[in-house]
C-alpha positions as semicolon CSV with decimal commas, in nm:
position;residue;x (nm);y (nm);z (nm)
1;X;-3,336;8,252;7,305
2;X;-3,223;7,941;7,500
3;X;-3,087;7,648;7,221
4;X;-3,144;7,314;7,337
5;X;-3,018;7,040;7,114
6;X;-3,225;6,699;7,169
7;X;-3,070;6,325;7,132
8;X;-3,315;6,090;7,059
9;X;-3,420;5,844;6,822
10;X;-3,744;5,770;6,865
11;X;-3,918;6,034;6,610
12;X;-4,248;6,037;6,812
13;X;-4,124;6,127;7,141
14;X;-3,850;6,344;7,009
15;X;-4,138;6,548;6,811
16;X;-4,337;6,574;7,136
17;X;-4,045;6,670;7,274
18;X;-3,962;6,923;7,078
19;X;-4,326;7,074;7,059
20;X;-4,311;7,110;7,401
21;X;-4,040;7,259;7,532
22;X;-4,079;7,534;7,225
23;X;-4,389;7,633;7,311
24;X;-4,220;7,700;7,695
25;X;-3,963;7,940;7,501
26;X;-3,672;7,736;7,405
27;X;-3,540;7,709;7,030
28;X;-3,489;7,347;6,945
29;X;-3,275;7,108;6,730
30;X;-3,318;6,747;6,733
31;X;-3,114;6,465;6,584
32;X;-3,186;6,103;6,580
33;X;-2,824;5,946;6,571
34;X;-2,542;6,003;6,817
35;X;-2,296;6,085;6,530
36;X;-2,483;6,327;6,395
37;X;-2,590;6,511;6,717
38;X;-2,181;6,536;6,765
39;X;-2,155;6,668;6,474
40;X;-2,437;6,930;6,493
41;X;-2,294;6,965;6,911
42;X;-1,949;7,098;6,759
43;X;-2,092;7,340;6,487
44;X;-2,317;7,504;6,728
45;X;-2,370;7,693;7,023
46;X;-2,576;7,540;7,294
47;X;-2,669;7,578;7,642
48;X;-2,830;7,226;7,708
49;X;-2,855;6,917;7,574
50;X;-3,068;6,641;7,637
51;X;-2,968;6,307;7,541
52;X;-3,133;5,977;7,498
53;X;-2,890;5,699;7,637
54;X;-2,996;5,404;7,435
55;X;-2,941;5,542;7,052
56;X;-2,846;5,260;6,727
57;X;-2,535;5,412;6,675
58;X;-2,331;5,494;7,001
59;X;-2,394;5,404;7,339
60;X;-2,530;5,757;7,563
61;X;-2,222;5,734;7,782
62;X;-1,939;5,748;7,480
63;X;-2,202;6,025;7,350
64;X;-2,164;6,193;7,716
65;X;-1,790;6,177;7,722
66;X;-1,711;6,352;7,340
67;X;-2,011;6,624;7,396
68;X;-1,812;6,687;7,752
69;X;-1,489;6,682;7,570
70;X;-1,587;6,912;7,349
71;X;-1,730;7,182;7,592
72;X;-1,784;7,038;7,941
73;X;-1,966;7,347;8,046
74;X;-2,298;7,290;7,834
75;X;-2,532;7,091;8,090
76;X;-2,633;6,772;7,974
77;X;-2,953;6,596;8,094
78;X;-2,941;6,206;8,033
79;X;-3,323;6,044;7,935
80;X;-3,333;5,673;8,047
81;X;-3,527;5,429;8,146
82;X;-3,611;5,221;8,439
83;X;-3,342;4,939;8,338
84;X;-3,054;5,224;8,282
85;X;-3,102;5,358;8,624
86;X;-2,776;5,253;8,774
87;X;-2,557;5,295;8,423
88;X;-2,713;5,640;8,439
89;X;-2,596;5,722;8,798
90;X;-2,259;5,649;8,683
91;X;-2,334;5,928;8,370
92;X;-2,370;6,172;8,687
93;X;-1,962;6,056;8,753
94;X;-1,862;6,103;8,349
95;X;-2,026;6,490;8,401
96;X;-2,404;6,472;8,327
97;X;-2,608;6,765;8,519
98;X;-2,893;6,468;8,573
99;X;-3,124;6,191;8,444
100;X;-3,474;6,163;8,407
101;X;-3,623;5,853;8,406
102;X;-3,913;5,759;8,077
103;X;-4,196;5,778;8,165
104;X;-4,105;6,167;8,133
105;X;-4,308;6,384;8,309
106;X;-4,365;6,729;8,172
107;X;-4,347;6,900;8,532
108;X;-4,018;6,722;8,603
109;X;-3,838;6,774;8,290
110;X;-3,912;7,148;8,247
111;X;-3,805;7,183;8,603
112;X;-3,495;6,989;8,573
113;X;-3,391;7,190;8,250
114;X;-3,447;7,515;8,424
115;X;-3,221;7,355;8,720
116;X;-2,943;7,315;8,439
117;X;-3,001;7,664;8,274
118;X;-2,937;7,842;8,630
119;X;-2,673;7,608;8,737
120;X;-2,512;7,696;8,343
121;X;-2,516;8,067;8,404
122;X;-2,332;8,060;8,745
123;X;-1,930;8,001;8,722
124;X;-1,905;7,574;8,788
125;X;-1,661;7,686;9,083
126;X;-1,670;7,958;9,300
127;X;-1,567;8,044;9,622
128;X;-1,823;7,923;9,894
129;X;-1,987;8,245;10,078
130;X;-2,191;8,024;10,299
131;X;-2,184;7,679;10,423
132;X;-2,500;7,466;10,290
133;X;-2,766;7,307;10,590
134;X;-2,628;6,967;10,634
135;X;-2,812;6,683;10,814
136;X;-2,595;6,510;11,031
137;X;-2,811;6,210;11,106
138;X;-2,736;5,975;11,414
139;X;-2,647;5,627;11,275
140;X;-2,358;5,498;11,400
141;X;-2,215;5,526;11,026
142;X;-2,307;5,904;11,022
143;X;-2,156;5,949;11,399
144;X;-1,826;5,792;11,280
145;X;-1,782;5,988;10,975
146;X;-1,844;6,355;11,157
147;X;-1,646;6,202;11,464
148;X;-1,359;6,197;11,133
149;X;-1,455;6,511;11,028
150;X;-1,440;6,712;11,377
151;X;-1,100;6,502;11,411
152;X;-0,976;6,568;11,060
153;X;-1,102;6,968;11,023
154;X;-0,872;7,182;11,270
155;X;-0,563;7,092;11,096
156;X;-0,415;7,087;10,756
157;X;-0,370;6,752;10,625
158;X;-0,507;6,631;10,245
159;X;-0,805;6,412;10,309
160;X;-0,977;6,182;10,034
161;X;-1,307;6,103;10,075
162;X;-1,450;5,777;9,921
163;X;-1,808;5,681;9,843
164;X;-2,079;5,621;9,591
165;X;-2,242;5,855;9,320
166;X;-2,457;6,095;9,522
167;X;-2,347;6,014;9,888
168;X;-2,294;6,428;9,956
169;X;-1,902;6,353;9,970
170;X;-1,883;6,774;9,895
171;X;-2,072;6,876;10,181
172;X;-1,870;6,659;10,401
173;X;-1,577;6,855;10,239
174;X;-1,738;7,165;10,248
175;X;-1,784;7,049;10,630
176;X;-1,405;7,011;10,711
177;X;-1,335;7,311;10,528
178;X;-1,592;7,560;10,772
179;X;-1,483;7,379;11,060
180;X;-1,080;7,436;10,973
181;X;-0,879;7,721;11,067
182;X;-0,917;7,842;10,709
183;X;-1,337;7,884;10,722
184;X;-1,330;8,267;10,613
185;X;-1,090;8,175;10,320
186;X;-1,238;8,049;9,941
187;X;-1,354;7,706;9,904
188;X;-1,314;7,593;9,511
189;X;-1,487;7,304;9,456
190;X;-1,381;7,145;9,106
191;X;-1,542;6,878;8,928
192;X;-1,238;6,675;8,755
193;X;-1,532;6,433;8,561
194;X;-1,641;6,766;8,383
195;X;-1,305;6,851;8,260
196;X;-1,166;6,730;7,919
197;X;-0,842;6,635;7,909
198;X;-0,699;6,920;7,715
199;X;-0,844;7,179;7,974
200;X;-0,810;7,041;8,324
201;X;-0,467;7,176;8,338
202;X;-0,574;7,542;8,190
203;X;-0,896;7,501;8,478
204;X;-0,662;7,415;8,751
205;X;-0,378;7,644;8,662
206;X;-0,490;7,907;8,451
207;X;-0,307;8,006;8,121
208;X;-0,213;8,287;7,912
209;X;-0,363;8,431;7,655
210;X;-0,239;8,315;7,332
211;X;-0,115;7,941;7,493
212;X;-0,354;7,737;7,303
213;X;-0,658;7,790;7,019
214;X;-0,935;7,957;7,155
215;X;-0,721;8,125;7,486
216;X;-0,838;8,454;7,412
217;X;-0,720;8,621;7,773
218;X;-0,538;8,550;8,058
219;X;-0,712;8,293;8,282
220;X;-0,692;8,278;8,645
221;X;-0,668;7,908;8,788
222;X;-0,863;7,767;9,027
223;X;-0,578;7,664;9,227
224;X;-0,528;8,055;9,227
225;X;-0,914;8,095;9,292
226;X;-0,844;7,906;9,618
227;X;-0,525;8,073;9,805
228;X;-0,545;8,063;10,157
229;X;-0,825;7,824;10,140
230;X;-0,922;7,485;10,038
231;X;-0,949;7,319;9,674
232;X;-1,189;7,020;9,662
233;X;-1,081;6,802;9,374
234;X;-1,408;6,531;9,286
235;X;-1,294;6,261;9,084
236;X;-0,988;6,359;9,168
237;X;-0,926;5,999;8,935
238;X;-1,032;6,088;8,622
239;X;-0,735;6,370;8,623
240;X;-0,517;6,277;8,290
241;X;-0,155;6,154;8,387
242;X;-0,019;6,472;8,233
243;X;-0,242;6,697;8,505
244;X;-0,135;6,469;8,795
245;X;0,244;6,530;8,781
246;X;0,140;6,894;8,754
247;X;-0,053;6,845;9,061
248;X;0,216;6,666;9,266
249;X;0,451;6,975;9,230
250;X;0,155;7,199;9,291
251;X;0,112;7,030;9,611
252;X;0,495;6,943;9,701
253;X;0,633;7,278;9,602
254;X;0,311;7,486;9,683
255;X;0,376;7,628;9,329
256;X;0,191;7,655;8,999
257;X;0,262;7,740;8,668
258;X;-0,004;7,846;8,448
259;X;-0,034;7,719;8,070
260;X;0,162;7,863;7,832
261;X;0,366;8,090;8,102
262;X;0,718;8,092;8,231
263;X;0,601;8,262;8,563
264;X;0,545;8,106;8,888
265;X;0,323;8,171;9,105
266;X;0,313;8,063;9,505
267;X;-0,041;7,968;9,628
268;X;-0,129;7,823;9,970
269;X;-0,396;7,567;9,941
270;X;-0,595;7,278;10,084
271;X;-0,666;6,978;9,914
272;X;-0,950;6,758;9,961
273;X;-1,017;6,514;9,691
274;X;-1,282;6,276;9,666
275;X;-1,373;5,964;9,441
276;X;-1,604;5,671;9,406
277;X;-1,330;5,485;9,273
278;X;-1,069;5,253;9,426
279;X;-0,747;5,506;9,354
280;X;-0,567;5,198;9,502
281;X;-0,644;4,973;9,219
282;X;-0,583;5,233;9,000
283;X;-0,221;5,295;9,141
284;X;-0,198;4,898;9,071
285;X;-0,345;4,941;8,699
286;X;-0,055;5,257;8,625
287;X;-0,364;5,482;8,550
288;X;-0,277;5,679;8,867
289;X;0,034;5,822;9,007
290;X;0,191;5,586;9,327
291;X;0,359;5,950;9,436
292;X;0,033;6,120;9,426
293;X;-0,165;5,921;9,612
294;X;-0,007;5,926;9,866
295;X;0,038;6,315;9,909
296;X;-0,338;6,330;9,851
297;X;-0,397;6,057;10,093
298;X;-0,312;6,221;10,453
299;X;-0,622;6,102;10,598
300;X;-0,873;5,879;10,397
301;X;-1,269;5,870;10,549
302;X;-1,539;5,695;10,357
303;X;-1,942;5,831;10,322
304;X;-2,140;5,524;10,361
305;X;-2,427;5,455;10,112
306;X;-2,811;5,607;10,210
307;X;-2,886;5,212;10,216
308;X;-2,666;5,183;10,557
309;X;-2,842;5,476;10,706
310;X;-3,168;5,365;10,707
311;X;-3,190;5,524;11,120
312;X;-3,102;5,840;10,888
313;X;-3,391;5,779;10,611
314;X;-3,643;5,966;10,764
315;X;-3,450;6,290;10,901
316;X;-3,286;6,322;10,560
317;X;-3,666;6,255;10,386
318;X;-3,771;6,556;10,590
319;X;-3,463;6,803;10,540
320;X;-3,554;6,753;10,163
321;X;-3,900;6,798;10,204
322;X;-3,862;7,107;10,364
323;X;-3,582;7,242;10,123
324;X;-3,822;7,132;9,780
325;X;-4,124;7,353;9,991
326;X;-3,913;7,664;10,016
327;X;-3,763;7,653;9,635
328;X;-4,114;7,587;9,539
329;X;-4,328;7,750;9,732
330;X;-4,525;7,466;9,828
331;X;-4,711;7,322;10,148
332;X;-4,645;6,927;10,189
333;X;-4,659;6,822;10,508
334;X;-4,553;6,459;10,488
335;X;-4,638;6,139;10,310
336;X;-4,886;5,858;10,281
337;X;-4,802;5,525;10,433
338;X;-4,799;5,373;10,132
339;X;-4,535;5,606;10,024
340;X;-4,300;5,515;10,246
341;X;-4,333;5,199;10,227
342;X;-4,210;5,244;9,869
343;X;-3,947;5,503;9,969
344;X;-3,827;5,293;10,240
345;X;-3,815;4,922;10,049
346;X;-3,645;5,083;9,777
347;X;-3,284;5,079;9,736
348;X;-3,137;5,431;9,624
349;X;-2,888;5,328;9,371
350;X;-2,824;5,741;9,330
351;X;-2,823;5,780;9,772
352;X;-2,869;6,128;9,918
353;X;-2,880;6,305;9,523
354;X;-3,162;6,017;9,408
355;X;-3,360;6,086;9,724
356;X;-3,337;6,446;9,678
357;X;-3,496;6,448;9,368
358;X;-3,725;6,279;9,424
359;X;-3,857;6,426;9,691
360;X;-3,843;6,768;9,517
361;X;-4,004;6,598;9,229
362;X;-4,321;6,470;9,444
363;X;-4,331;6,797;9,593
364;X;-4,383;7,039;9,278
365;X;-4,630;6,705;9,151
366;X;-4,819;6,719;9,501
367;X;-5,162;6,927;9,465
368;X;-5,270;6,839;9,841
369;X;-5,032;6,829;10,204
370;X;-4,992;6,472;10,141
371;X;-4,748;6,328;9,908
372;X;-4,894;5,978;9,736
373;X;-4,781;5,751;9,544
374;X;-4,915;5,867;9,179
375;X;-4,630;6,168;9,265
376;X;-4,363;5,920;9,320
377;X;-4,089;5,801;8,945
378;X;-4,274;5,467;8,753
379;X;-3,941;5,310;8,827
380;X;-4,049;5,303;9,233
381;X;-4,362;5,133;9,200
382;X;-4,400;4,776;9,232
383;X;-4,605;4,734;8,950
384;X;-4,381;4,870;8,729
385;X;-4,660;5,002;8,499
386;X;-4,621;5,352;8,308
387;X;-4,789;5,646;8,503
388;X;-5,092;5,774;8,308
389;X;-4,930;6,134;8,305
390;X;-4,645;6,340;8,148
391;X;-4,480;6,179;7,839
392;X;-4,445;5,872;7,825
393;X;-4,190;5,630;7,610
394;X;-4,052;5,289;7,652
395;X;-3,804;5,092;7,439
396;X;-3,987;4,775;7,400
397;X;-4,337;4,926;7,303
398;X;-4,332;5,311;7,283
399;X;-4,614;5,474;7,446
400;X;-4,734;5,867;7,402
401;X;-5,004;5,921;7,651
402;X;-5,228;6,225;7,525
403;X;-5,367;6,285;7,864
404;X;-5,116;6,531;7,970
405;X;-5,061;6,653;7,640
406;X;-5,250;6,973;7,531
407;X;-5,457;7,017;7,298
408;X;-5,275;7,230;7,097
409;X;-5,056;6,916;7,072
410;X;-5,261;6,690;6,966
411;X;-5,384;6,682;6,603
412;X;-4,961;6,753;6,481
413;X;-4,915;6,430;6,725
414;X;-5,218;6,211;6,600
415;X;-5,126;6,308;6,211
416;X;-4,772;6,250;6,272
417;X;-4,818;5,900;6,447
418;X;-5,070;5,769;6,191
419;X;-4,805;5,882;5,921
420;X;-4,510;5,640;6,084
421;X;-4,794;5,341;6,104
422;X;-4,898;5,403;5,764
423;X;-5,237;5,478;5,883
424;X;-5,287;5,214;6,076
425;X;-5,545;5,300;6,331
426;X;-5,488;4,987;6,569
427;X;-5,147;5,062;6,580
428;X;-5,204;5,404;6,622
429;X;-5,419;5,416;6,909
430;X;-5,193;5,118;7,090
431;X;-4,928;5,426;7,064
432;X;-5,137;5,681;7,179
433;X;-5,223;5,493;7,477
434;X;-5,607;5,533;7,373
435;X;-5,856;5,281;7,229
436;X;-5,983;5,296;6,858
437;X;-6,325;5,446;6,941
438;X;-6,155;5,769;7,092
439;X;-5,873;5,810;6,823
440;X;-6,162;5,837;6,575
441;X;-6,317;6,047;6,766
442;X;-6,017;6,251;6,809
443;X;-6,013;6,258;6,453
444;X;-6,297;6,352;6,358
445;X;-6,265;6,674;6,635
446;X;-5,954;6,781;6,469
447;X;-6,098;6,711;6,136
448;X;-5,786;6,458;6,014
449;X;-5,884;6,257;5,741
């Protein structure tokens, strides 16, 4: 059975939570502190985690960092709300799978957890087989970045790519590399924000078996993974300053070494590295090689924001659309006016990755062709008011709407809330997100004294 371990400390939603996602399969453990989800993270096996990012004890992103440390290949979905939006696009960079904004919507989360689950069971780096659809879009930003590309592609220099959380900087390298002379080779794609420090160099180079605690068997490097093709490298900055002089004679020398071995082995690779960081300030700061850098920067081309593509919006609104219709067998034709409006006025702090999801988010909400606004994330409406489905939580004045809750659900949640208050029913209900005259009513249904 798949173990999901939950990080929250609000008992309510946690509980709801919990009773949910068991009854959809999953065997659940939740903790209430940081620490002691760490702690319960190290002495178990588990193949997601989800993770409040505003707990009493440690802040979600120092939380993110030691579960990531400790095994960056468990999937880890950040909860947050509306306020956290932009810390939590940075989580993305650190190595969460994704965030989900409170209100939570049942739909959404279930779908985003089985997103993780597949995404867990497939290798984090494999050769690409096939190059992804990519929309090219015809803003002048968008014609001078493929006008790069198509100059960049045919030959065989090192290329960074710069730009925000969520721009699509790997399909522009995935781009370069099926448009180079090296196409029918691998392309390794590495995430270097998923790796803990004591591992990058065993992911990058391999090892041996026996070269550290828990090497079992020889390993086989990705820098191995990709001879004869290209390696993309994304944030290439977060690379310890151990891994990066290994790197540098990787790329100078065109050899590796893998952990724990004397042998050498001669690999003919590609690099393409990408960051939304300034690796020139970081040169300044000492927390990245001078010598590097420039090796990795041959050619340097930037992927502007979705905010300076707004000629762009609308093609890249539709390629989504169209994408969330085949995954989910749906039928959406478009949306209401009043949806774009909202789509269109808002400012994407998570670009092309934000937009995607939510798209695919209306879509599996959307009952009719038409998406409308009651599909769209609380967090894009203007009135800022909690939707009235899904479960729903808020740090100021938590909130459990029953509506989409069922009934099944109910009488453990109304008993368990009435137990925090004490039994008080005002309280109560103002949690529930019903009025006093229905909570006794509910009551008296389920027979709670």
């Amino acid at each position: 059975m798949t173990s999901i371990l939950i990080i929250e400390d609000d008992l309510t939603f946690s509980r709801i939570l919990e009773g949910f996602l068991t009854k959809k399969g999953f065997s659940i453990v939740t903790e209430h502190k940081g620490k002691d989800g760490l702690k319960t993270f190290s002495g178990k096996s588990f193949d997601l985690v989800l993770l409040d990012y505003r707990l009493p004890d440690l802040s979600g992103m120092e939380i993110l960092e030691q579960l990531k440390a400790s095994n960056a290949a468990v999937p880890v979905i950040i909860m947050t709300s509306f306020n956290d939006i932009r810390t939590a696009v940075k989580a993305i960079k650190t190595g969460a799978f994704e965030y989900i904004t409170k209100p939570v919507n049942p739909d959404e989360l279930l779908m985003v957890v089985q997103q993780a689950l597949k995404k867990e069971k497939t290798p984090a780096t494999k050769p690409d087989k096939e190059a992804p659809a990519f929309v090219k879009g015809k803003s002048e930003a968008s014609e001078q970045l493929h006008k790069y590309i198509q100059l960049v592609a045919p030959t065989d220099m090192s290329v960074i790519i710069e730009g925000e959380s969520g721009t699509g900087k790997e399909n522009v390298a995935r781009t370069i590399h099926q448009q180079s002379n090296r196409a029918k080779a691998p392309f390794v794609a590495v995430d270097c924000g998923a790796l803990s420090k004591d591992l990058a160099a065993s992911e990058l180079f391999g090892h041996v078996k026996g070269a550290f605690t828990g090497a079992m068997n020889d390993k086989t490097g990705q820098f191995e993974a990709a001879d004869g093709g290209t390696l993309f490298l994304d944030e290439v900055g977060n690379l310890s300053y151990e891994v990066q002089i290994k790197l540098l004679r990787a790329i100078q020398e065109r050899i590796i070494q893998p952990v724990g071995s004397n042998k050498e082995i001669k690999v003919d690779v590609r690099i393409i590295t990408a960051t939304n960081d300034d690796l020139t300030e970081s040169v300044k700061k000492g927390s990245f090689r001078e010598d590097l850098y420039h090796r990795l920067n041959e050619f340097k081309m930037s992927v502007p924001p979705l905010r300076e593509r707004k000629t762009d919006f609308e093609e890249f609104l539709n390629f989504f659309r169209t994408a969330a219709n085949k995954e989910l067998d749906r039928q959406v034709t478009g949306f209401s006016s009043e949806v774009m409006n909202i789509l269109q006025t808002y400012d994407w702090p998570g670009n092309l990755r934000e937009l995607k999801n939510v798209v695919k988010r209306a879509v599996l909400l959307t009952t009719t062709n038409t998406i409308e606004k009651e599909s769209l994330p609380v967090e894009m409406l203007s009135n800022g008011k909690p939707s009235d489905q899904g479960i729903v939580s808020s740090p100021a004045a938590p909130v459990y709407d029953l509506k989409a809750l069922h009934e099944s659900h109910e009488r453990e949640t109304i008993i368990r809330t009435l137990q925090e208050v004490r039994y008080n029913k005002s309280k109560a209900a103002r949690m529930l997100n019903i009025d006093r005259k229905t909570l006794y009513l509910k009551m008296e249904k389920y027979g709670i004294e």
